[in-house]
C-alpha positions as CSV (number, residue, x, y, z in Angstrom):
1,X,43.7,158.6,111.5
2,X,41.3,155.8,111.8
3,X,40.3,154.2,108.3
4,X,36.6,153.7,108.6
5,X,34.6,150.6,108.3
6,X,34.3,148.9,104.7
7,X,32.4,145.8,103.6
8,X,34.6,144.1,101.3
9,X,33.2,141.5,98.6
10,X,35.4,138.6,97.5
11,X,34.7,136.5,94.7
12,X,36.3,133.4,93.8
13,X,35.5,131.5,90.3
14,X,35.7,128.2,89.6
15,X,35.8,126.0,86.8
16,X,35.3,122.2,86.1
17,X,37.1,119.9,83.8
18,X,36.2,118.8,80.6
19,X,35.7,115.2,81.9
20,X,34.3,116.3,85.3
21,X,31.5,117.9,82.9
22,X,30.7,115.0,80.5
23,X,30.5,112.5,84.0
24,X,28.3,115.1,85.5
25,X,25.6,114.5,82.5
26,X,25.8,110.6,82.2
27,X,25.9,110.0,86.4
28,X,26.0,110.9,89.6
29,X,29.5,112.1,90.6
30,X,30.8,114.7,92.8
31,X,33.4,116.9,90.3
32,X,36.6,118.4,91.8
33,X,35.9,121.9,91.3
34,X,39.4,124.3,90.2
35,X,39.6,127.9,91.6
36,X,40.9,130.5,88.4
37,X,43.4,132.5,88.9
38,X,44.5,135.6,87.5
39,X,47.5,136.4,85.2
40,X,49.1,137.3,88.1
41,X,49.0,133.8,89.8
42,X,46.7,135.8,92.6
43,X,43.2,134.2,93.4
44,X,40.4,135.8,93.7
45,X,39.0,139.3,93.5
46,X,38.1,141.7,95.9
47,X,36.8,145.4,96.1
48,X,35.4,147.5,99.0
49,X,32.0,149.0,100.0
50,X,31.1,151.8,101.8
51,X,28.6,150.4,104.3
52,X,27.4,154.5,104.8
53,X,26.7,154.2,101.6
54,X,25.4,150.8,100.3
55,X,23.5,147.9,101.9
56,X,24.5,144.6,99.9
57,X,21.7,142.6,98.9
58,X,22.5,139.9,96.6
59,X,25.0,138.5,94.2
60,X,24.6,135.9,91.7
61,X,27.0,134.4,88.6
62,X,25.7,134.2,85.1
63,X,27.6,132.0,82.4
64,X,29.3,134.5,80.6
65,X,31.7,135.3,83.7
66,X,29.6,138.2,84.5
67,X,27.9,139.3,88.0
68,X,25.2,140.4,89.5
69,X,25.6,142.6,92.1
70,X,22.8,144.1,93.5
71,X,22.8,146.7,96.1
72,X,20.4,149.2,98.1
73,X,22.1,152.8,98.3
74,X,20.7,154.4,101.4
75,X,21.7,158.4,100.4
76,X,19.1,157.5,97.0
77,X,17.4,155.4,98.2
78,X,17.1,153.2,95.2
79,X,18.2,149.9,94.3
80,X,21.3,149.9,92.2
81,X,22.1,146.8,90.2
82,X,25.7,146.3,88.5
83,X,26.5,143.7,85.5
84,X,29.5,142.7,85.1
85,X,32.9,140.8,85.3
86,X,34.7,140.6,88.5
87,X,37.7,142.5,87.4
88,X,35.4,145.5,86.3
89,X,33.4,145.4,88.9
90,X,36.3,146.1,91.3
91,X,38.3,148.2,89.1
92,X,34.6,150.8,89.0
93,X,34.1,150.7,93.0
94,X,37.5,151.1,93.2
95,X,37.1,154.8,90.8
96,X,33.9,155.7,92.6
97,X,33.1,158.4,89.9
98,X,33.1,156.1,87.3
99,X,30.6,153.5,89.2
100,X,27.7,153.9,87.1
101,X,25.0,151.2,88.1
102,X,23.4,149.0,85.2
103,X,20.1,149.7,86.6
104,X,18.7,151.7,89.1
105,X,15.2,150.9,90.4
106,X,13.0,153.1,92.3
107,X,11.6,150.0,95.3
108,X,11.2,150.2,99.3
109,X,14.0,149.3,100.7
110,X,12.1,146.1,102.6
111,X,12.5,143.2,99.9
112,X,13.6,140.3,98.3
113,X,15.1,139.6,95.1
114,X,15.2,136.5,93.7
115,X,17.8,135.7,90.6
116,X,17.3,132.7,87.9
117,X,20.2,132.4,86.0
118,X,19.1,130.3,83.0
119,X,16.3,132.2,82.3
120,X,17.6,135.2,83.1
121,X,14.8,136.7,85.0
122,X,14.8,138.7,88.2
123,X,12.0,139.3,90.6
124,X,11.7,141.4,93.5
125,X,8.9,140.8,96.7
126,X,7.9,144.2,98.3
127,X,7.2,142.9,101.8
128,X,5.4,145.5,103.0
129,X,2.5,145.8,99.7
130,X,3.0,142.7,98.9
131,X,3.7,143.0,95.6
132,X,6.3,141.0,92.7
133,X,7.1,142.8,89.9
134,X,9.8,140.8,87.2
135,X,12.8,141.8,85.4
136,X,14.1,140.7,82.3
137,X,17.6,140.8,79.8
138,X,16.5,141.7,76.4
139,X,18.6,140.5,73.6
140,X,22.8,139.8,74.4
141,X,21.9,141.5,78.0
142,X,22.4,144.6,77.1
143,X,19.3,146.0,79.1
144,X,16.9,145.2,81.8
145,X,12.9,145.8,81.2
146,X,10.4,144.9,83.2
147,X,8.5,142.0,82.0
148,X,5.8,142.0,84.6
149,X,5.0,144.6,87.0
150,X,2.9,145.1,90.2
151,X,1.5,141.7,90.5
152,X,-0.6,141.6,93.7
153,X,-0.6,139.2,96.0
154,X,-1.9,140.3,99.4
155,X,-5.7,138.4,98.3
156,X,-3.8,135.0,97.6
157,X,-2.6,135.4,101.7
158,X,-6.3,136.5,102.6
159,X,-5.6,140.1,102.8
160,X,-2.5,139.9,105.7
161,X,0.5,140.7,105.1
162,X,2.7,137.4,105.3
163,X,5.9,137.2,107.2
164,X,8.1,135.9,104.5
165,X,11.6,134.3,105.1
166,X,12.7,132.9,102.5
167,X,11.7,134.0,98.4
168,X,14.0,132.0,95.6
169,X,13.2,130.5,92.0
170,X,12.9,127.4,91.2
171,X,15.8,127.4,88.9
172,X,15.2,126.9,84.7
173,X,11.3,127.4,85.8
174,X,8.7,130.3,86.1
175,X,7.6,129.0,89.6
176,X,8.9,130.6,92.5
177,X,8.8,130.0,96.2
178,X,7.8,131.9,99.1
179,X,8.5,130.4,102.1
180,X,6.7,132.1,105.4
181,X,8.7,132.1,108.9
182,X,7.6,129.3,110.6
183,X,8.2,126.7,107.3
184,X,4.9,126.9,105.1
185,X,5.7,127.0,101.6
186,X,3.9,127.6,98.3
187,X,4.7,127.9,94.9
188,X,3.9,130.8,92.3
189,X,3.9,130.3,88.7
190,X,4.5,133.6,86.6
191,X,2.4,132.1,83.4
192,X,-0.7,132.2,85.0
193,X,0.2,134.2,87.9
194,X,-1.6,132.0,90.4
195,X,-0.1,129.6,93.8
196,X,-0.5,125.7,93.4
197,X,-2.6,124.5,95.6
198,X,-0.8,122.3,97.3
199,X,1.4,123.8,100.5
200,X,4.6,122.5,101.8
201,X,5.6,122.3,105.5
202,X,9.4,122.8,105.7
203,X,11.2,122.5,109.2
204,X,10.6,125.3,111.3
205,X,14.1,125.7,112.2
206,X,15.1,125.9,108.3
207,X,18.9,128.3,108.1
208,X,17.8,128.7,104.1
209,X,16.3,127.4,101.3
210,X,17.8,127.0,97.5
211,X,16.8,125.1,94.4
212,X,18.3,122.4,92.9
213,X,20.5,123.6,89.1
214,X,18.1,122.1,87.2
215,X,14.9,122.7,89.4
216,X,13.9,119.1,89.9
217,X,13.5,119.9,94.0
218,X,14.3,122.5,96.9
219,X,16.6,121.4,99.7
220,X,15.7,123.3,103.1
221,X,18.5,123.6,105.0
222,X,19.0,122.5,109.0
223,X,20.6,122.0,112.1
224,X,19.3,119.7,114.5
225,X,20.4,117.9,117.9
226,X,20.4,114.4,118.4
227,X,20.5,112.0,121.3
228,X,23.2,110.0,121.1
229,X,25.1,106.7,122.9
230,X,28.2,108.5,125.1
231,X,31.1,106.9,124.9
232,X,33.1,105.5,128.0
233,X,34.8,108.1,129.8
234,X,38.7,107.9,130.5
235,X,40.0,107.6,134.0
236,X,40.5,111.8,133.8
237,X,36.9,112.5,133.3
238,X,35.4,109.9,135.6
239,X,37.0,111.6,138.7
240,X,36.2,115.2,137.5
241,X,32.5,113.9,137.4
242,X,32.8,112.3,141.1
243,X,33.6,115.8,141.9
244,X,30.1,117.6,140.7
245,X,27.1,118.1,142.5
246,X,24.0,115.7,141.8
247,X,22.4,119.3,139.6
248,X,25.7,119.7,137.9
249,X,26.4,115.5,136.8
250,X,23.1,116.1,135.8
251,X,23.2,119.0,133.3
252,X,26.4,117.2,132.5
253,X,24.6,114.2,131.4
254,X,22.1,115.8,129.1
255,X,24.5,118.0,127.3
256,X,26.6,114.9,126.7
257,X,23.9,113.3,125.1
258,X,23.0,115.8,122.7
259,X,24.6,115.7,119.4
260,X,24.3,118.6,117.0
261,X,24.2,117.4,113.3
262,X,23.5,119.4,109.9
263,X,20.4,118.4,107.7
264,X,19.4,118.8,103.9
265,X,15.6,117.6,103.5
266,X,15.0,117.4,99.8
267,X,11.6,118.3,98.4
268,X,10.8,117.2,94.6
269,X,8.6,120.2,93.0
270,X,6.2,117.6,90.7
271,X,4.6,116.2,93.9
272,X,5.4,119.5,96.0
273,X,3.1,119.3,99.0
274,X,2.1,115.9,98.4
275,X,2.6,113.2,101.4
276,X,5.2,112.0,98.8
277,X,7.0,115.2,99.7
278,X,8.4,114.2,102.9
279,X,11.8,115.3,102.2
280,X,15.3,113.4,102.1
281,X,17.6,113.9,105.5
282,X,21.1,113.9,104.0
283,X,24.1,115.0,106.7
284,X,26.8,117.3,106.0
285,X,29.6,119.4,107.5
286,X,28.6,122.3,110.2
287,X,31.4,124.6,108.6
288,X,28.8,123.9,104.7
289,X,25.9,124.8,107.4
290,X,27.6,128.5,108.2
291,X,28.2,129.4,104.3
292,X,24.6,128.3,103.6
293,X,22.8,130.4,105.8
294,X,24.7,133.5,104.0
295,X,23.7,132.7,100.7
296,X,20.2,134.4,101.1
């Protein structure tokens, strides 16, 4: 008999060294990260979902070696949230009748959550009323209240619903970001519960959107294609060109001079907006590109 789909969730932890950490603070350096392992020399843990059952939403990693998992069960309709290690959390989906979520919250199932770590706060974005309400842990994370609830926002997008793509912190801040489909950007502050002013034109083909740890910027993430100088051809490829048609050396030709690279524009969040705010193009690896645009 057939087994039947599963989802399954890996986690991985990693740890730096002592003097990776200390460099970290003084300069710029780039640390060489080291995966933990188990007691059992084994890497990693994994446990299984049943997509019948669950929708994953998001997953985030607090200091303390604890999780956040956070996951939309379609037969309650609710959104379940789980706390805690990775062991535990695959030793109770593993023992499905002693899985008892954290916390449950009664939302649509159209949102976004957004997770800051360092402050510990959670918010979710109906999309369809528009609406942010925000979570907090109390004392040793024991519990999760509601700090602020049913904050309205439809007025600050002149009463139309906005087709949001992208909804993250600004890590170790109150602000957060909503980013619309299409690249405009604007920033929310929970203290006085109003948008800055200023709005921020990210590129329109932008795969995802994250903060910076300590919330100095936001890097929108892209991929691009270039024109670029071909390189001679070898012997081999000259006379498989003599062979196409005028159309097909053609195509040939602009393909060939189209590069695809991968782009990080960097946006500082004290001049957000600004025309100091251009953004930064830094390049890096395609494969970084595909894990980035998972990491909703």
């Amino acid at each position: 008999m057939a087994q039947p789909n599963q989802t399954q969730i890996s986690i991985y932890e990693t740890s730096l060294e002592q003097a990776d950490t200390h460099q970290l603070q003084e300069d710029e350096h780039v640390p060489n990260l080291t995966l933990t392992s188990h007691y059992s020399g084994q890497y990693g843990t994994s446990f299984h979902l049943d997509p019948q059952v669950y929708d994953f939403r998001k997953i985030s990693q607090f200091d303390n070696h604890k999780f956040l998992l956070v996951l939309w069960n379609k037969r309650a309709s609710k959104t379940e949230i789980f706390f805690d290690t990775a062991q535990k959390l695959a030793q109770n989906f593993k023992q499905f009748y002693s899985n008892k979520p954290f916390k449950t919250l009664n939302t649509d199932e159209n949102y976004f959550i957004a997770v800051n770590e360092p402050t510990e706060l959670i918010a979710i974005f109906d999309t369809r009323r528009v609406v942010l309400d925000i979570f907090s842990f109390n004392d040793g994370q024991a519990n999760l209240y509601s700090r602020n609830s049913n904050i309205q926002l439809l007025q600050w997008y002149s009463g139309t619903v906005p087709d949001i793509q992208y909804f993250l912190f600004i890590q170790d801040t109150e602000d957060l970001c909503f980013v619309e489909r299409g690249g405009r950007a604007r920033i929310f502050n929970l203290i006085n519960q109003q948008f800055r002013p200023a709005v921020c034109n990210l590129p329109p083909s932008t795969a995802n959107v994250l903060s910076s740890p300590d919330g100095s910027c936001i890097v929108a993430f892209v991929k691009e294609k270039i024109k670029f100088e071909n390189s001679t051809n070898d012997e081999n490829e000259n006379d498989e060109e003599d062979n196409l048609t005028d159309d097909e050396q053609n195509s040939t030709n602009r393909e060939s001079d189209l590069k695809e690279i991968c782009r990080a524009y960097v946006y500082f969040c004290t001049n957000f907006g600004s025309s100091v705010s251009k953004g930064l193009r830094l390049n890096f690896n395609i494969h970084l590109y595909n894990a980035l645009k998972l990491l909703d």
